[in-house]
C-alpha positions in Angstrom: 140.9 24.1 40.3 137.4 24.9 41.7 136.5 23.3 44.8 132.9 23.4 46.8 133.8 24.3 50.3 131.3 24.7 53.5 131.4 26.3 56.6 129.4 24.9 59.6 129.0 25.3 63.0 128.6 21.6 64.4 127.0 20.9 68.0 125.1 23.9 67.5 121.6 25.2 67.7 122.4 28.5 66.4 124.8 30.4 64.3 128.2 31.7 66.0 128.0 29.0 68.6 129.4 25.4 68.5 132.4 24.4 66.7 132.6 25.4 63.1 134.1 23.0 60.5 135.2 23.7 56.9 133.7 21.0 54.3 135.5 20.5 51.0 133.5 18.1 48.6 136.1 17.0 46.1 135.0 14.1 43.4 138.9 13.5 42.7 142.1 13.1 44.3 143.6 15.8 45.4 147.5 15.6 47.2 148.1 15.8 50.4 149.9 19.0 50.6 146.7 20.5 49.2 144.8 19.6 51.5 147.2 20.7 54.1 147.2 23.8 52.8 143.7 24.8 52.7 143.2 23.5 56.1 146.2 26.2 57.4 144.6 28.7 55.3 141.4 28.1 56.7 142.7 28.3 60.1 139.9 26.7 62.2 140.2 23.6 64.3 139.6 21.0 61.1 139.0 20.9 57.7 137.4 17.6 56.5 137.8 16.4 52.7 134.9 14.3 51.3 135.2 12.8 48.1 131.9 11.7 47.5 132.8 9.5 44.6 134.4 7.3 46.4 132.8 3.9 47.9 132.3 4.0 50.3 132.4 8.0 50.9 135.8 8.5 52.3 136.6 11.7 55.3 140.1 13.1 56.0 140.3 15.4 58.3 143.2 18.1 58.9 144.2 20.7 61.4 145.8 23.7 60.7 149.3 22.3 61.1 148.6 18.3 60.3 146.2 15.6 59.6 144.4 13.9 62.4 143.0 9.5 62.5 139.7 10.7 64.0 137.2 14.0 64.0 133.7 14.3 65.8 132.3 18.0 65.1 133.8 18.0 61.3 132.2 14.6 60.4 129.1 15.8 62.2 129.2 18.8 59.9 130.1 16.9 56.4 127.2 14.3 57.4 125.4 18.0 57.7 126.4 19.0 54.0 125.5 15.8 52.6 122.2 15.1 54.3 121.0 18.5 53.0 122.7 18.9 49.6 123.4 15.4 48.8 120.3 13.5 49.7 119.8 11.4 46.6 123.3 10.1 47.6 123.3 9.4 51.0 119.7 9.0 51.9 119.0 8.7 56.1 122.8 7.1 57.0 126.5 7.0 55.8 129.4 5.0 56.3 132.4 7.2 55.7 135.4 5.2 55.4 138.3 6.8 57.0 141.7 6.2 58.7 139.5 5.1 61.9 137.9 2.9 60.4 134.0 3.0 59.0 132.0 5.8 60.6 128.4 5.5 60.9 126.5 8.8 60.5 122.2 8.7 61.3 120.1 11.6 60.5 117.4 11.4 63.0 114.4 14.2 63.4 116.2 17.0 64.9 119.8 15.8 65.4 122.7 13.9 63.8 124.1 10.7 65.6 127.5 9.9 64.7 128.6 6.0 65.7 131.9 5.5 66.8 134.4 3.0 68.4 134.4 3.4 72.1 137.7 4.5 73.7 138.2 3.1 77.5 140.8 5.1 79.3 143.2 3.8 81.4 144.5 5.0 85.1 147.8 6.9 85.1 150.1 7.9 87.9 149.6 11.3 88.8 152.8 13.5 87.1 153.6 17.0 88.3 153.2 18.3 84.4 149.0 18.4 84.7 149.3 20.3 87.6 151.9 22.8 86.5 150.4 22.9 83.0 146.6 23.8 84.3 147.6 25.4 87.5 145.1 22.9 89.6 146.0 19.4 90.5 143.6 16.8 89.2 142.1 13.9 91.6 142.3 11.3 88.7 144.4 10.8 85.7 143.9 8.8 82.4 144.7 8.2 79.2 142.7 7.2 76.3 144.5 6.4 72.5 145.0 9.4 72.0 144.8 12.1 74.5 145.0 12.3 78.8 141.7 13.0 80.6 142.2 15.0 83.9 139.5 14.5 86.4 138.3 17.4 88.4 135.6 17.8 91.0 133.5 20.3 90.1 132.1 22.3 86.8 133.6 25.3 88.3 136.9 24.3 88.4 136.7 23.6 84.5 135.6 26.3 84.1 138.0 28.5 85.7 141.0 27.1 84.7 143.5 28.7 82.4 146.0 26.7 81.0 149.6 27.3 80.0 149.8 26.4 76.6 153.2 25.9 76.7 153.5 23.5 79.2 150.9 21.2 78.0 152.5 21.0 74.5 155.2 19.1 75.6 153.1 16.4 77.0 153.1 13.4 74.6 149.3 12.7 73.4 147.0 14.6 70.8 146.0 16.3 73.9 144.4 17.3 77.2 141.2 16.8 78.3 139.5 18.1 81.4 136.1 17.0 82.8 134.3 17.1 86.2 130.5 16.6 86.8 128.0 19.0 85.9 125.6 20.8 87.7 123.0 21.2 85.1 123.9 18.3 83.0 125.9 14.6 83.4 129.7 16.2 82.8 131.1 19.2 81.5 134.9 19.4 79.7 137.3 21.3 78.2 139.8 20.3 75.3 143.0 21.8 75.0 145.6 21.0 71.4 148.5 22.8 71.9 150.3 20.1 70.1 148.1 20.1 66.8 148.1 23.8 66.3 144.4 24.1 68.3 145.3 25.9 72.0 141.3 25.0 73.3 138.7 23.2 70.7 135.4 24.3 71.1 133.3 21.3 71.1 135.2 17.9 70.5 133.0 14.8 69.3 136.4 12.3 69.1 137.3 13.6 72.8 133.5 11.9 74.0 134.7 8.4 72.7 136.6 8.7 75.6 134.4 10.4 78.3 131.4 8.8 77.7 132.8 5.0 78.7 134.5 6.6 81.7 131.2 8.7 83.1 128.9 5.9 82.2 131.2 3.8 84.4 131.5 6.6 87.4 127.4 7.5 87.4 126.4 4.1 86.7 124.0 4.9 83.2 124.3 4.6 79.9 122.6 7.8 78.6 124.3 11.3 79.0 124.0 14.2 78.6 127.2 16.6 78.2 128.5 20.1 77.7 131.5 21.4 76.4 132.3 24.5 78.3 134.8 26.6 75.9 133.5 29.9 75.1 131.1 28.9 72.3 130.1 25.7 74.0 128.1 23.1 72.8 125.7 20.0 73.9 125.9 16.5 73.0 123.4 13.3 73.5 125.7 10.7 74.8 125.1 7.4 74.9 127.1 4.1 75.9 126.6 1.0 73.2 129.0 -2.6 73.9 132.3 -1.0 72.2 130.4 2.2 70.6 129.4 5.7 71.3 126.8 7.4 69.9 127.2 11.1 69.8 124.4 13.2 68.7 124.0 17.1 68.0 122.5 19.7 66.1 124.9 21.9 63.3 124.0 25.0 61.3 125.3 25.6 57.8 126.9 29.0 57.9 128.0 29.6 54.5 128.5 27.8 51.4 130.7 28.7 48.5 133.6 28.0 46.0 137.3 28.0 47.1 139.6 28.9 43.5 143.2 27.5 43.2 145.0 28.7 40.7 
């Protein structure tokens, strides 16, 4: 089997910076366990799987240890591949059909805007864990579908913060996500994984379904402007719709190639 695979480096404006995603275009079913297993071997954050003969075009996305419902930066990188190598299929928009639902994906003049369902998180009662687990206490806790956001005070304490791993794999969600305001832009965050087999995701799109209703709400605008803070790092347009987000960024194709199984 002989499968077109492409690495790119989503929310980026140059190479080696970002988060990169593997894209595997398939035009047939492959199993499950496949798929599982070229996401391990690939061993970044997610693989997504595109079967472009399907209609609508449908996205699965996987980790290196399991699948996941929802994935910003690798459907920002498969919209990526298919705008450039696949325009007579996709033209200006898709609508990937996946276990979230429909995703709608715009190419616009510099940037891609990814459209998805708006996430509000909900107040939680402080628990010793979050404090323990990133070594700071944070003044706000809440928790979206699928992952906590900790509230800090200032980008320098996002920043600075080192997290034991350990610690915030036993907490029961996806995962952990810190924010706190920025000082050049709206917010800054971190996203930490432990649970799917990703210790600190460089740039999260699903994460901003969650902090873009929450910092419209606390700044009082509808249009943001973010930064992911990891060690790559990355920027993304934000913007508040009734119950959407649109997410926009820039990605770089790094490679493109076959992947053989045999």
């Amino acid at each position: 089997m002989r499968l077109k695979m492409y690495q790119v480096d989503a929310f980026a404006s140059t190479l080696f910076s970002g988060n990169p995603a593997a894209v595997v275009i398939l035009e047939s079913v492959i199993s499950d366990n496949l798929m599982q297993s070229i996401a391990s071997e690939n061993n970044l954050s997610e693989t997504a799987f595109v079967n472009i003969n399907d209609s609508p075009i449908s996205i699965r996305w996987f980790t290196p240890t399991l699948e996941i419902n929802l994935c910003g930066h690798a459907t920002l990188a498969s919209a990526k591949v298919l705008f450039e190598h696949f325009p007579n299929l996709v033209g200006n928009e898709i609508a990937f059909n996946s276990k979230s639902g429909t995703l709608k994906v715009i190419k616009q003049k510099e940037t891609i805007c990814l459209n998805f369902p708006a996430d509000d998180p909900l107040l939680q009662e402080m628990d010793i864990i979050f404090s323990e687990a990133l070594g700071e206490l944070p003044s706000q806790l809440l928790k979206g579908k699928d992952d906590y956001l900790a509230v800090f005070s200032t980008e320098e304490q996002i920043r600075s913060i080192r997290p034991n791993f350990e610690k915030l794999s036993t907490i029961n969600s996806r995962g952990v996500v810190i924010s706190a305001p920025g000082n050049d832009v709206d917010f800054v965050s971190r996203c930490f994984y432990p649970q799917t087999g990703v210790n600190e995701d460089p740039v999260t799109g699903s994460a901003h379904t969650m902090l873009i209703p929450y910092w419209a709400s606390q700044l009082n605008k509808n249009e943001l402007l973010a930064q992911q803070v990891s060690e790559r790092g990355g920027l993304l347009g934000c913007k508040l719709g009734e119950d959407r987000v649109y997410i926009s960024g820039r990605s770089i194709i790094y490679f493109d190639g076959f992947i053989t199984i045999v």
